[in-house]
C-alpha positions in Angstrom: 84.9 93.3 121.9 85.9 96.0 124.2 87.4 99.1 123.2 88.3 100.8 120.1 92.1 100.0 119.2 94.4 99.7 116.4 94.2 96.5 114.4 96.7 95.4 115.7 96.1 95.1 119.1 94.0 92.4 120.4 90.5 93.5 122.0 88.9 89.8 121.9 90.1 85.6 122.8 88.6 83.2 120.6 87.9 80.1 123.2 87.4 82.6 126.1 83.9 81.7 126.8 82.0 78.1 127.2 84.0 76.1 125.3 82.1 73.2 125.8 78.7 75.6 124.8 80.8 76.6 121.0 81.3 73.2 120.2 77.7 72.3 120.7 77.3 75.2 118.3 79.7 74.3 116.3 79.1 70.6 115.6 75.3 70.9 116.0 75.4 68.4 118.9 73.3 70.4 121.3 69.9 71.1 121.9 67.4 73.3 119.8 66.4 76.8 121.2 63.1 76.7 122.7 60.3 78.5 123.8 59.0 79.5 120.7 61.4 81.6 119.1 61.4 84.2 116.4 60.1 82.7 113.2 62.7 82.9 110.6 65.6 83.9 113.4 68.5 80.8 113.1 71.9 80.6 114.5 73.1 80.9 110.7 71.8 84.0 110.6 72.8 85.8 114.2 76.4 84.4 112.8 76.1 85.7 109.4 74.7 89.3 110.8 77.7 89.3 113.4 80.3 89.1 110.5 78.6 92.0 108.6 78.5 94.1 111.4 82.3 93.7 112.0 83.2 93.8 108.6 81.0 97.2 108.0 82.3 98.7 111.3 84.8 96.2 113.7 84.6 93.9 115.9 84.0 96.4 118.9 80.6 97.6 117.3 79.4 93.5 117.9 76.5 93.0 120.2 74.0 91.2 121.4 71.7 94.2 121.6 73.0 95.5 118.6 72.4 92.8 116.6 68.9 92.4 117.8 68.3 95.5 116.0 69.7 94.6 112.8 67.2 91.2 113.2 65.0 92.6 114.4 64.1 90.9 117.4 64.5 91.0 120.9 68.1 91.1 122.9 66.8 87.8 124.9 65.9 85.6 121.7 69.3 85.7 120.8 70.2 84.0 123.9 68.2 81.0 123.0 70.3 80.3 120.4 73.9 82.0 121.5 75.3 82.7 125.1 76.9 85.5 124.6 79.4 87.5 122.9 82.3 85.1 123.6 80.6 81.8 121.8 79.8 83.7 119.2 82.9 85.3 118.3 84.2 81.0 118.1 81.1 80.5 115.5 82.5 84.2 113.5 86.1 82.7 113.5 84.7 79.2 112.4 82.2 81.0 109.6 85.2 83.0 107.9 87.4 79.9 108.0 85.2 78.4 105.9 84.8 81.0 103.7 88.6 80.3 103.2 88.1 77.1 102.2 85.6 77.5 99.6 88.0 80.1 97.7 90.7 78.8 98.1 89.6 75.2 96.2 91.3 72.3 96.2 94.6 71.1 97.3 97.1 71.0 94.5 100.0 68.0 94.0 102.9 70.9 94.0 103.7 71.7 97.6 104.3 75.0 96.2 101.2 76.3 94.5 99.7 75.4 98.2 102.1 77.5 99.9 101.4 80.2 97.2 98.0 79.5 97.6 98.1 79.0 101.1 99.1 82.4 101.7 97.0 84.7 99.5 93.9 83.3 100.2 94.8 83.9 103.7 95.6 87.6 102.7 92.8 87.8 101.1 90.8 86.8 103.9 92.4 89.5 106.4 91.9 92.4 103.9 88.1 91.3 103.8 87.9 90.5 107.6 90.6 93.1 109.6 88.7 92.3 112.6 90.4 89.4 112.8 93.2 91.2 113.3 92.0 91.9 116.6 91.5 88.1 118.1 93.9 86.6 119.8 93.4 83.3 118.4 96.2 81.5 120.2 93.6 78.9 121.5 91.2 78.4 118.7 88.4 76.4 119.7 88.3 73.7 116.5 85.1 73.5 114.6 84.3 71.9 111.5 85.5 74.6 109.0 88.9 74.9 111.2 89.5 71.3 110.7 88.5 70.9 107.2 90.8 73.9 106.3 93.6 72.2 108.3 93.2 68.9 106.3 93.2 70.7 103.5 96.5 72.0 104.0 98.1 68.6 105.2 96.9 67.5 101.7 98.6 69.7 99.3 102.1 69.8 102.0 102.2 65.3 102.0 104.6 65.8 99.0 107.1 67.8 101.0 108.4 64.7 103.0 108.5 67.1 106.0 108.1 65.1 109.4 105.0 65.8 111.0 106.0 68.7 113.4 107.8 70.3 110.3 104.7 70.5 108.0 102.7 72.0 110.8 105.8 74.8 111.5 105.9 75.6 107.2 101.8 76.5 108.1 102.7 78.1 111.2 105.6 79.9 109.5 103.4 81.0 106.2 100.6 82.1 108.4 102.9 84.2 110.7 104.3 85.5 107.8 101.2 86.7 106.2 99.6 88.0 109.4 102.6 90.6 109.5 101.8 91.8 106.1 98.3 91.9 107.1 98.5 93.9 109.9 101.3 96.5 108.2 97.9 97.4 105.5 95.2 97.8 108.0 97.6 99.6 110.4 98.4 102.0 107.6 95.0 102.5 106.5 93.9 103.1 110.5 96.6 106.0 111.1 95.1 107.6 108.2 92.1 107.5 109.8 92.8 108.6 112.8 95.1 111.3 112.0 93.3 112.3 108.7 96.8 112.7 107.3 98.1 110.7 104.5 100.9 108.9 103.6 102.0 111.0 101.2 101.5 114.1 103.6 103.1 112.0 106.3 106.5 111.5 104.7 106.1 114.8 102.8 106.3 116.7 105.9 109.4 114.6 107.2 112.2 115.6 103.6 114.0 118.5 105.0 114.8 116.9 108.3 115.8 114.1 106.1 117.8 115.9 103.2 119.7 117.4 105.9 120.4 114.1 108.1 121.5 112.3 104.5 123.7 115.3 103.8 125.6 115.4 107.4 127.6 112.4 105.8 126.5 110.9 109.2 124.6 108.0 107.2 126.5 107.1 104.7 124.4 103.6 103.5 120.8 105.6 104.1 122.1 108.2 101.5 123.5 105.9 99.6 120.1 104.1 99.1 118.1 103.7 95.1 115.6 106.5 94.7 113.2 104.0 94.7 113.8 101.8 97.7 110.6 102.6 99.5 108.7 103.0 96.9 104.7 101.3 97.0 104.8 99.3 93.8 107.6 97.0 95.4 105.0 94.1 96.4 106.9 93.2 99.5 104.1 90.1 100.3 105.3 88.5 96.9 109.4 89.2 98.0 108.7 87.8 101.4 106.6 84.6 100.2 109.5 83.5 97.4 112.0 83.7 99.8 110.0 81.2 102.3 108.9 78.9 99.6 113.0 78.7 98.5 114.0 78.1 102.5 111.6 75.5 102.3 112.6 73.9 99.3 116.3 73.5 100.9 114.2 71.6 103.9 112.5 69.6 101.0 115.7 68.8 99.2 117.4 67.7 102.6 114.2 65.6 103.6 114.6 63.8 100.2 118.3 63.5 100.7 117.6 61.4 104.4 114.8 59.5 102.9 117.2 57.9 100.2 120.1 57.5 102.4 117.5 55.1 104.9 
């Protein structure tokens, strides 16, 4: 929670504080702030305020001091409940995890309408949340929400017949998948922006140096490109996602294949 970058660079590491302080947090195994704090101030709440904040204006405008001012209470009762800024980006990762979870519903029998699912939700969550964008959450430190949102997809991926390693890599995979997609949007909407110029304008500016490269006969499959090849309305998220869910069902067909053969 540094500096103001791009979304997609990384400006904050979930599990980069007390590790052993977040889990208290989030498990609700440690002991309750004392010395008579605010009435009506909670650790849901600081949590809940943090997530507004970065939604309304990224993750850099999080504070402590800051969000004393939107409790309205003093920078140092915050510490009775939090740390600091590190723990409580782990309980912000852990809150919007679980927001995942309650949208997203239960696991379905198909493997398929998980994956599907899987993936939007998970869209979703970054197009409401491009902050996370931001967190390098390569060492996620595993609350209850994280967990529960795990086990969930184990549940609706059992009927792929995957080994073990292989059903967490098809959740690696769609995850990876959908964090590109993710970032391609916010990045877009962040260099308008910054620049104040649009898409339109952007490429606009670009066709005579373009018309002229396509007409040197010095890209011949460029030129020979459909009019509408880059156009917006092709939904490259749903193109990329059917052609991961078909890979996978060649896995799922071969996984059958060894399991009647033993």
């Amino acid at each position: 929670m540094t500096s103001d970058k791009a979304p997609g660079k990384t400006t904050a590491t979930s599990g980069s504080g007390d590790i052993a302080r977040s889990l208290e947090l989030l498990w609700g195994t440690g002991e309750p702030p004392s010395r008579g704090p605010k009435r009506g101030l909670t650790l849901d709440r600081i949590v809940g305020a943090a997530i507004e904040v970065a939604d309304a204006e990224g993750l850099d405008a999080v504070s402590m001091r800051r969000l004393s001012a939107e409790l309205g209470t003093g920078t140092m009762s915050l510490y009775r409940y939090v740390p600091g800024k590190a723990e409580l980006l782990d309980l912000m990762l852990d809150r919007v995890q679980g927001n995942l979870i309650d949208t997203a519903g239960d696991p379905a029998a198909d493997w398929r309408v998980t994956v599907d699912g899987m993936a939007r939700v998970q869209l979703e969550l970054y197009r409401r949340h491009p902050w996370l964008l931001k967190v390098n959450q390569t060492r996620t430190v595993l609350g209850p929400s994280a967990l529960r949102s795990l086990e969930f997809a184990l549940a609706g991926l059992k009927g792929m017949g995957l080994t073990d390693p292989e059903t967490i890599s098809v959740i690696i995979t769609v995850q990876s998948f959908v964090t590109g997609i993710a970032r391609m949007e916010a990045e877009t909407v962040e260099a308008v922006r910054e620049t104040g110029v649009t898409d339109e304008e952007f490429w606009g500016r670009q066709v005579p140096f373009l018309d002229r490269a396509m007409a040197s006969g010095g890209f011949p499959l460029l030129a020979a490109l459909a009019d509408d090849t880059f156009s917006a309305d092709f939904d490259h998220f749903a193109f990329g996602l059917r052609a991961l869910m078909d890979g996978f069902e060649s896995m799922v067909t071969r996984a059958a294949a060894r399991t009647a053969e033993s």
